[in-house]
Residue frames relative to the residue before (quaternion, step in Angstrom):
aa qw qx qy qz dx dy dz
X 1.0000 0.0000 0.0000 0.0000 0.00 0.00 0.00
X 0.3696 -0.6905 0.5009 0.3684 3.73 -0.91 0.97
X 0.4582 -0.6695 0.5041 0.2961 3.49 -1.42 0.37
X 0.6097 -0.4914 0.4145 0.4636 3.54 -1.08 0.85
X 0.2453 -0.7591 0.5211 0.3035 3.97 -0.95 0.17
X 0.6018 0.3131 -0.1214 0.7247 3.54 1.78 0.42
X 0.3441 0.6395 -0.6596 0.1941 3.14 -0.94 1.08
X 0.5690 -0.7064 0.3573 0.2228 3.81 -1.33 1.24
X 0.7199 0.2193 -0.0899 0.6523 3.90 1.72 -0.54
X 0.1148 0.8089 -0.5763 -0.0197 3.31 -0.14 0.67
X 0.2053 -0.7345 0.6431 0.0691 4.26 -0.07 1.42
X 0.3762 -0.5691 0.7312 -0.0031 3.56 -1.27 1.52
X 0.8621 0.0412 -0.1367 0.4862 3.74 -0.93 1.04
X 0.2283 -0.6990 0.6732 0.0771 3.57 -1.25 1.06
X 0.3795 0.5281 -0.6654 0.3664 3.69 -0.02 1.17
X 0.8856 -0.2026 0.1556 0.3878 3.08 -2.20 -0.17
X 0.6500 0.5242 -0.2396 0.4953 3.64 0.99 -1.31
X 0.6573 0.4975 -0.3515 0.4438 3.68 0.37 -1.05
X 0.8533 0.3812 -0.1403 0.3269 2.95 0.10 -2.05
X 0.6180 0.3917 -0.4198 0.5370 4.29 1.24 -0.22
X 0.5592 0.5190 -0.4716 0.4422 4.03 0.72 -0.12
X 0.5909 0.5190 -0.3572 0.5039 3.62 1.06 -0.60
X 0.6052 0.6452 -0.2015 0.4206 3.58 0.70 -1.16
X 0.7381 0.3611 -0.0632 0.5664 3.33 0.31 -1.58
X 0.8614 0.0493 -0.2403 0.4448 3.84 0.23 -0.16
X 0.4372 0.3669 -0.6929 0.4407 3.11 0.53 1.22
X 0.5021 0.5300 -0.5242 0.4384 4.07 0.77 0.02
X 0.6503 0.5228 -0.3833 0.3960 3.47 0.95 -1.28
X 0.8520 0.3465 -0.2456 0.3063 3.18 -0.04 -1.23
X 0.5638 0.4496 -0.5401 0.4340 3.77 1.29 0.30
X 0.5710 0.7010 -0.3265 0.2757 3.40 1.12 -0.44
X 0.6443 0.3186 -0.1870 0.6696 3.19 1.67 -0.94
X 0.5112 -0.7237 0.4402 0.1450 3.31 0.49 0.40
X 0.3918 0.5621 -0.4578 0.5665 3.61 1.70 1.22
X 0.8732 -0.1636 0.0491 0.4564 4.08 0.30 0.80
X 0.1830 -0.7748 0.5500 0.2522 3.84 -0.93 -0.37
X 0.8551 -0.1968 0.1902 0.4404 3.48 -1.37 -0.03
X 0.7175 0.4176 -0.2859 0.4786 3.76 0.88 -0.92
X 0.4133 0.4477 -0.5327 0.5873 3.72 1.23 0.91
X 0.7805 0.4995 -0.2635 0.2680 3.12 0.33 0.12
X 0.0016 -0.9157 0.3918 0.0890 3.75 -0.48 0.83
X 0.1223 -0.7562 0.6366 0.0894 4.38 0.18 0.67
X 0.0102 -0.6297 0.7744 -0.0610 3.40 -1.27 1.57
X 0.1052 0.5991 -0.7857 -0.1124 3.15 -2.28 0.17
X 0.3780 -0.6795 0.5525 0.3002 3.10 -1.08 0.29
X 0.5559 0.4323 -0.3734 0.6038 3.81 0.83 0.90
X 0.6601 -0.5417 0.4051 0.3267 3.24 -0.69 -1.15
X 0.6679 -0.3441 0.4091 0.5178 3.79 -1.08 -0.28
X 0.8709 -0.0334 0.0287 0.4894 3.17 -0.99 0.66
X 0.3425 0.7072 -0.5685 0.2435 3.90 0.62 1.04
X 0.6514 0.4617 -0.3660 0.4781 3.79 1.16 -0.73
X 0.8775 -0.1064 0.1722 0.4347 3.05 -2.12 -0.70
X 0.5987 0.4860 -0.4759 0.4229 4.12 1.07 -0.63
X 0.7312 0.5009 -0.2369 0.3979 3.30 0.25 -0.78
X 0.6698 0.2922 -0.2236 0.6449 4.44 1.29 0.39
X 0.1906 0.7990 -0.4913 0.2896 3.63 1.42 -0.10
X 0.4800 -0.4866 0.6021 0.4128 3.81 -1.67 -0.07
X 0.3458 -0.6825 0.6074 0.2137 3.49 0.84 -0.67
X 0.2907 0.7690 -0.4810 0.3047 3.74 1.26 0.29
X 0.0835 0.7226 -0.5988 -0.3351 3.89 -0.57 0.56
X 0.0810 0.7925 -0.5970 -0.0946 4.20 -0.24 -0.19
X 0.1624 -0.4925 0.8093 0.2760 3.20 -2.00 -0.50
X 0.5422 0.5847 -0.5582 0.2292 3.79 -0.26 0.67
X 0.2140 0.6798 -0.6064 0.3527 3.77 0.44 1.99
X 0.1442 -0.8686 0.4286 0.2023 2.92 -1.03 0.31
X 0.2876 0.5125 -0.6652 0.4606 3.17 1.10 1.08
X 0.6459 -0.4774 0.5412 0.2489 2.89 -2.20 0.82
X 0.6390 0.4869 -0.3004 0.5142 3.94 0.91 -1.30
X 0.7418 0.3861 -0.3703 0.4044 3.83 0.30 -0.59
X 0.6205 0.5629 -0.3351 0.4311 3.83 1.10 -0.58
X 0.5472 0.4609 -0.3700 0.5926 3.73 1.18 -0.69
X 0.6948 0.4665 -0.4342 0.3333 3.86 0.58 -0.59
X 0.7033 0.4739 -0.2955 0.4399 3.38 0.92 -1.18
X 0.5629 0.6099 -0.3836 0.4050 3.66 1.12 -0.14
X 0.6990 0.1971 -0.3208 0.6080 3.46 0.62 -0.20
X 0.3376 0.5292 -0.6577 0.4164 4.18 0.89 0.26
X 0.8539 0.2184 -0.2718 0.3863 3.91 -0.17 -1.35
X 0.2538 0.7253 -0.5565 0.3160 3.18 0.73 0.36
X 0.6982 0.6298 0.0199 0.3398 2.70 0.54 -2.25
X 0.6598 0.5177 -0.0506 0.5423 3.22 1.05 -1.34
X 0.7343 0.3943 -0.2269 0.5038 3.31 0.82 -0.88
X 0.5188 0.6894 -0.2836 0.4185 3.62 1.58 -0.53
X 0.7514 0.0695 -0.0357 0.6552 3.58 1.08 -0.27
X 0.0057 -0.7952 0.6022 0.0705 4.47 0.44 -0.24
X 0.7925 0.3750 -0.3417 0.3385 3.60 0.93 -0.88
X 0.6359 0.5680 -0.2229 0.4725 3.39 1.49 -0.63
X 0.7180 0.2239 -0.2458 0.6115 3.65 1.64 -0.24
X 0.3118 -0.7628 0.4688 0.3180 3.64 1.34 0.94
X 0.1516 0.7601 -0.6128 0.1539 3.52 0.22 1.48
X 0.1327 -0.8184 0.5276 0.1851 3.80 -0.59 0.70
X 0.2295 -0.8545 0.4301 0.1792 3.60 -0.15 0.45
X 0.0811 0.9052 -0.4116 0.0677 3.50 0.90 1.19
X 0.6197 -0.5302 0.3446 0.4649 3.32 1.43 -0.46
X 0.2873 -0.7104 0.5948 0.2430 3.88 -1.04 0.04
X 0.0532 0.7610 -0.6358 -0.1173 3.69 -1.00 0.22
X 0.0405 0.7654 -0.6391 -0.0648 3.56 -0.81 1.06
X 0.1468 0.7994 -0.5823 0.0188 3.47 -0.69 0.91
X 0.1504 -0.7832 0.5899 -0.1262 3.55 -1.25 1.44
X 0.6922 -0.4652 0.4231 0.3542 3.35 -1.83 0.38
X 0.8514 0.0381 0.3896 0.3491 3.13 -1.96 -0.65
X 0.8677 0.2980 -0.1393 0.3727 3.44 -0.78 -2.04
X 0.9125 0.1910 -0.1875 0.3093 3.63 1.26 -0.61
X 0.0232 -0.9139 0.3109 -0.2600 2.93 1.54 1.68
X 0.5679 0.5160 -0.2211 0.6020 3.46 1.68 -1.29
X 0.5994 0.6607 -0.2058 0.4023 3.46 0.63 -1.17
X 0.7204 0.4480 -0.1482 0.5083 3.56 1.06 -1.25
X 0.6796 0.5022 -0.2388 0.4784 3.29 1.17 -1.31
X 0.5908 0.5465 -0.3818 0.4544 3.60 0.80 -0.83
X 0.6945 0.5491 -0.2066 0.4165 3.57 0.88 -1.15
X 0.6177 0.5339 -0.2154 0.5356 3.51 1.18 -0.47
X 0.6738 0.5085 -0.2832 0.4552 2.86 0.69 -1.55
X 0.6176 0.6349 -0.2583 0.3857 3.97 1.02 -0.86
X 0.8046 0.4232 -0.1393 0.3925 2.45 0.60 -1.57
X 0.6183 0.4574 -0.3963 0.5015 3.63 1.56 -0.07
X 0.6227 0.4267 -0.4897 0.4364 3.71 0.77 0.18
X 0.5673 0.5803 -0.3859 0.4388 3.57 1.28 -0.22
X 0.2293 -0.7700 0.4754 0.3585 3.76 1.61 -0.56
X 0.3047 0.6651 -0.5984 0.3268 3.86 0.77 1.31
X 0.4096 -0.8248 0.3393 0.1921 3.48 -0.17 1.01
X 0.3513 0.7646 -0.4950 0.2167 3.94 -0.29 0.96
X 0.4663 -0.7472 0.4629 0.0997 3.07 -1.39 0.69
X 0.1780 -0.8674 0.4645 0.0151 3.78 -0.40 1.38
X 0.0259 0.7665 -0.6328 0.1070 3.40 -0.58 1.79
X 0.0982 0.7908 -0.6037 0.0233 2.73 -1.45 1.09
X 0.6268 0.5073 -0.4523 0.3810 3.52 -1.13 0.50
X 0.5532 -0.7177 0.1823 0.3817 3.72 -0.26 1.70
X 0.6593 0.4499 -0.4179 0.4339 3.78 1.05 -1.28
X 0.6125 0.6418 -0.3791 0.2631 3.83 0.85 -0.50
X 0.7294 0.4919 -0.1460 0.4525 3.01 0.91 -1.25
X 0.5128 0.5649 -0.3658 0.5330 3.52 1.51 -0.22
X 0.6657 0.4948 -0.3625 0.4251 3.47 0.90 -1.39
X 0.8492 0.3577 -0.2217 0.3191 3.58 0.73 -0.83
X 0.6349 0.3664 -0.4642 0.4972 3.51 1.70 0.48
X 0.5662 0.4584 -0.5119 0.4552 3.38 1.03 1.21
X 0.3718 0.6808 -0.5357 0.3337 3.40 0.80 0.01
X 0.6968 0.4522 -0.0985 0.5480 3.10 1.15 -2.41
X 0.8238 0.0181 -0.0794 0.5610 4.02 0.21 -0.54
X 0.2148 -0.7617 0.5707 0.2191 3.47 -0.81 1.61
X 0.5368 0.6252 -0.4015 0.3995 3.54 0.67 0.34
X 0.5214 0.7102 -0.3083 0.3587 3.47 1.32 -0.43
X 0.3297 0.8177 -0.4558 0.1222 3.57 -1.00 1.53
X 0.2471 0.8224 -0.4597 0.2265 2.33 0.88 1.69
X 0.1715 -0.8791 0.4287 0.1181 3.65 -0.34 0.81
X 0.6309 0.5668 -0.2340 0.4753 4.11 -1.09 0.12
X 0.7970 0.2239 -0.3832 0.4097 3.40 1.57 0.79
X 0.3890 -0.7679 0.5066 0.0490 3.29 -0.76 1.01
X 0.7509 0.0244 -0.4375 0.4941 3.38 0.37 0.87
X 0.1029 -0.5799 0.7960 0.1396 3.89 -1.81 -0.06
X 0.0751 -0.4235 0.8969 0.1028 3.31 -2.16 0.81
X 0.0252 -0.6430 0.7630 0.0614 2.54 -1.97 0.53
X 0.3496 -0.7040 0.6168 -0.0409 3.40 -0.46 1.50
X 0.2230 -0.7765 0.5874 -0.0480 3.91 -0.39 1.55
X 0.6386 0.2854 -0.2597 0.6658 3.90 0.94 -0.33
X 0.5040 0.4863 -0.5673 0.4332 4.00 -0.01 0.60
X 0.2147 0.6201 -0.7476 0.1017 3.08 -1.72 0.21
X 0.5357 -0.4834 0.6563 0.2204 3.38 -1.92 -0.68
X 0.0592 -0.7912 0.6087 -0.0012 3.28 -1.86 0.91
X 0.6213 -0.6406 0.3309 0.3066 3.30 -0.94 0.69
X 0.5095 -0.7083 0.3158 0.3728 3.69 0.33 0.92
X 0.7446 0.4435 -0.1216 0.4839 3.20 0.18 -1.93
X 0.7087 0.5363 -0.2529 0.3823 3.39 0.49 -1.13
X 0.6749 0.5026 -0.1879 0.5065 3.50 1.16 -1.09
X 0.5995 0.6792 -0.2165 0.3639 3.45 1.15 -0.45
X 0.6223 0.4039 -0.0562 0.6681 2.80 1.67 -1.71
X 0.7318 0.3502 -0.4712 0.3461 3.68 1.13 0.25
X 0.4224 0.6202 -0.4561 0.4784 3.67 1.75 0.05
X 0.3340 0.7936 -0.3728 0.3461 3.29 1.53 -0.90
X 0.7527 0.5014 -0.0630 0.4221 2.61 -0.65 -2.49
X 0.8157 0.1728 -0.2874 0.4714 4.19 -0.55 -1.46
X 0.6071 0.5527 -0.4586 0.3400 3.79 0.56 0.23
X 0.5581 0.4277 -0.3539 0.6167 3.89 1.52 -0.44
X 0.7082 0.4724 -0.4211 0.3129 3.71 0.49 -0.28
X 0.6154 0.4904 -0.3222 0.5262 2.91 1.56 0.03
X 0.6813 -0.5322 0.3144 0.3920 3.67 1.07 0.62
X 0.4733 0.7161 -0.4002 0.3211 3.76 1.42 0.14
X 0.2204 -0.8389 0.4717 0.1589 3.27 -0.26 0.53
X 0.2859 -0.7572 0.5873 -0.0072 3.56 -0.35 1.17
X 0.2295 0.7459 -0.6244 0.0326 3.89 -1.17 1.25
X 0.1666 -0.6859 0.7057 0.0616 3.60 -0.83 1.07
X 0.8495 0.0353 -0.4247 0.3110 2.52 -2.32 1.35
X 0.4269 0.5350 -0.6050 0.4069 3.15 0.55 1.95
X 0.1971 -0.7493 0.6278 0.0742 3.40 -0.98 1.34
X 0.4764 -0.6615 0.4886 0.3112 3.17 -1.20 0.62
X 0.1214 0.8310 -0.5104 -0.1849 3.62 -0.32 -0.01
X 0.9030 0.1489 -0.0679 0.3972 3.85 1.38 0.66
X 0.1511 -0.8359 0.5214 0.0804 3.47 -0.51 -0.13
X 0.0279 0.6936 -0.7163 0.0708 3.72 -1.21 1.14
X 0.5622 -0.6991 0.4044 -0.1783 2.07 -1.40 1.80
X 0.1670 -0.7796 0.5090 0.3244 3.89 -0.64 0.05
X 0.5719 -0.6026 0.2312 0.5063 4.05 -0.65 -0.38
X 0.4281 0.5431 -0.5220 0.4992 3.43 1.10 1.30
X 0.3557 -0.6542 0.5176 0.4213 3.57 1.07 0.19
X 0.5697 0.5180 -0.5673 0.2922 3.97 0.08 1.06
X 0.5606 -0.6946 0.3324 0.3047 2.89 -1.19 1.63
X 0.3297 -0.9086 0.2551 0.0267 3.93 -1.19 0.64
X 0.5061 0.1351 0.1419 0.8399 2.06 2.99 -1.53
X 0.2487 -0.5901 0.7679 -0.0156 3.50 -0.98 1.21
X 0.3157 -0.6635 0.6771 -0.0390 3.58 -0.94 2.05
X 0.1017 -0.8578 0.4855 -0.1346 3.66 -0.29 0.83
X 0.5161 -0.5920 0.4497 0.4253 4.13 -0.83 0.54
X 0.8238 0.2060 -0.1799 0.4965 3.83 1.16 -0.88
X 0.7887 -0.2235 -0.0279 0.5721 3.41 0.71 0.95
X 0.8668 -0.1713 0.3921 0.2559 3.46 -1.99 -0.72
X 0.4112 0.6929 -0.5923 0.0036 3.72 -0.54 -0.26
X 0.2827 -0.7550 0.5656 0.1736 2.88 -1.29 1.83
X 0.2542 -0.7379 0.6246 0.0272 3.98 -0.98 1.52
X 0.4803 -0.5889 0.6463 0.0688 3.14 -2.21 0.49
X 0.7155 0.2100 0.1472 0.6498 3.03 1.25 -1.63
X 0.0513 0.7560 -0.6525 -0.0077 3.29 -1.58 0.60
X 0.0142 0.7489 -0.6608 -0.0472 3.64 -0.60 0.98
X 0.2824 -0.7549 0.5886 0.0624 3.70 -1.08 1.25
X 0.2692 0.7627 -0.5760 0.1187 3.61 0.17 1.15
X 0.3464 0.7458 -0.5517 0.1393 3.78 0.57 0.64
X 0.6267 -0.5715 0.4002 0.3471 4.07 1.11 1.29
X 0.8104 -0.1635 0.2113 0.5214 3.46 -1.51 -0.68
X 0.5213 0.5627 -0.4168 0.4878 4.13 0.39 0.83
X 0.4658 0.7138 -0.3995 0.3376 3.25 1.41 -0.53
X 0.8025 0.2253 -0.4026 0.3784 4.07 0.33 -0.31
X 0.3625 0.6300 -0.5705 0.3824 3.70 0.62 1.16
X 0.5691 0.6008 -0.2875 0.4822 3.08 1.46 -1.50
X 0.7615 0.5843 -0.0859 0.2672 3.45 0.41 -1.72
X 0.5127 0.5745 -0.1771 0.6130 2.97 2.35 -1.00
X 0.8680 0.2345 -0.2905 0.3274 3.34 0.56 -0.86
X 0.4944 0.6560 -0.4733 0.3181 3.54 1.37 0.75
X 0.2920 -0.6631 0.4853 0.4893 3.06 2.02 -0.53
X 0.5024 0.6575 -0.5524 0.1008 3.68 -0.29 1.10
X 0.6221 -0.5940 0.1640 0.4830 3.21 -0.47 0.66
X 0.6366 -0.5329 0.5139 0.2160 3.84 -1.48 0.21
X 0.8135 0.1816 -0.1508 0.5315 3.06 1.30 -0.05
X 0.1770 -0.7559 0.6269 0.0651 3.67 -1.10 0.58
X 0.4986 -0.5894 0.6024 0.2030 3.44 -1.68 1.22
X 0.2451 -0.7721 0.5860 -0.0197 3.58 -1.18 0.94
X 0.0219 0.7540 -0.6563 0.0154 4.00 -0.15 0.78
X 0.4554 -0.5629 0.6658 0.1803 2.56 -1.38 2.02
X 0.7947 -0.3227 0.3904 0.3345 3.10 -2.36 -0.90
X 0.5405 0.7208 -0.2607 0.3469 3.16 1.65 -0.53
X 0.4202 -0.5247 0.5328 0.5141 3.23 1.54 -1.42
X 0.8793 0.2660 -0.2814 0.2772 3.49 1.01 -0.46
């Protein structure tokens, strides 16, 4: 299929990152009423689900313990939970169980995850936490840990499959999805913004670029010419 030679979004990599930025702002932008899905283009230069989305654990959870990464995964299983057959999501549950040293750790996480209203269940103390991963496995003997979340809206999805279903509600929104396209460039205007995306099958003149092509990212990064390095402010400011 020829490529458009003009297109307003143009998303670098069809994995998880590519293919839900496509999704979500072709929702956005019918929502605000500023374009739809067919502003939109998602290239790789492989396929759907060929990178790191597509060999993933396929783990869904909320067990992080930053505060910013738990508010993310809350509206991740949301999501997930918004369609399970179409993102073969299985909702089997999560079990995290640990020693002693990472007891605080567990509690903080709970303790979140109940002001976030994500439903789980905190056990602690060693004979407990035995009683209750034998309840669930009579075969269970491990001993020497003293706490367990269990997370009741976790589970696991089928990579590939889930891909091709982020896939799937992103063309129904009017996105247009092409594989085997490699980037191989980028021109620029004199604001250093990018204008033309150099491609294996031709030009495309862009508005927008989103770079989600995962652990590929410093080819990408190479060819904008940005630097190799990046300033870092502590708490101090410095």
């Amino acid at each position: 299929m020829t490529l458009p030679s003009k297109i307003k979004y143009l998303i670098i990599g069809a994995g998880v990152h590519g293919l839900s930025t496509g999704w979500h702002l072709a929702k956005e932008l019918k929502a605000r009423g500023k374009g739809s899905g067919e502003d939109i283009l998602i290239v790789d230069k492989t396929a759907v689900a060929a990178g790191a989305s597509g060999i993933a654990c396929g783990v869904i959870r909320n067990f992080y313990y930053q505060p910013a990464m738990g508010e993310v995964m809350n509206v991740s299983v949301d999501i997930w939970e918004s369609d399970p057959e179409a993102f073969h999501f299985h909702q089997c549950g999560y079990i995290a169980v640990v020693p002693e040293p990472q007891d605080d750790d567990v509690v903080s996480i709970y303790e979140r995850q109940q002001k976030g209203g994500y439903d789980s269940t905190l056990v602690q103390g060693e004979q407990k936490v035995f009683d209750y991963m034998r309840h669930i496995f009579p075969d269970w003997r491990a001993r020497g840990l003293t706490s367990l979340l269990h997370e009741h809206r976790s589970g696991f999805a089928f990579n590939t499959a889930s891909m091709f279903g982020i896939a799937d509600k992103a063309e129904a929104e009017g996105v247009k999805i092409e594989t085997g396209v490699q980037v191989k460039g980028f021109a620029f205007d004199a604001s250093n913004a990018v204008t033309t995306v150099a491609t294996n099958r031709g030009e495309i003149e862009v508005e927008h670029v989103i770079v989600a092509v995962g652990p590929w990212v410093a080819q990408i990064w190479e060819m904008l010419g940005l630097s190799d390095k990046i300033d870092i402010l502590g708490q101090d400011g410095q």
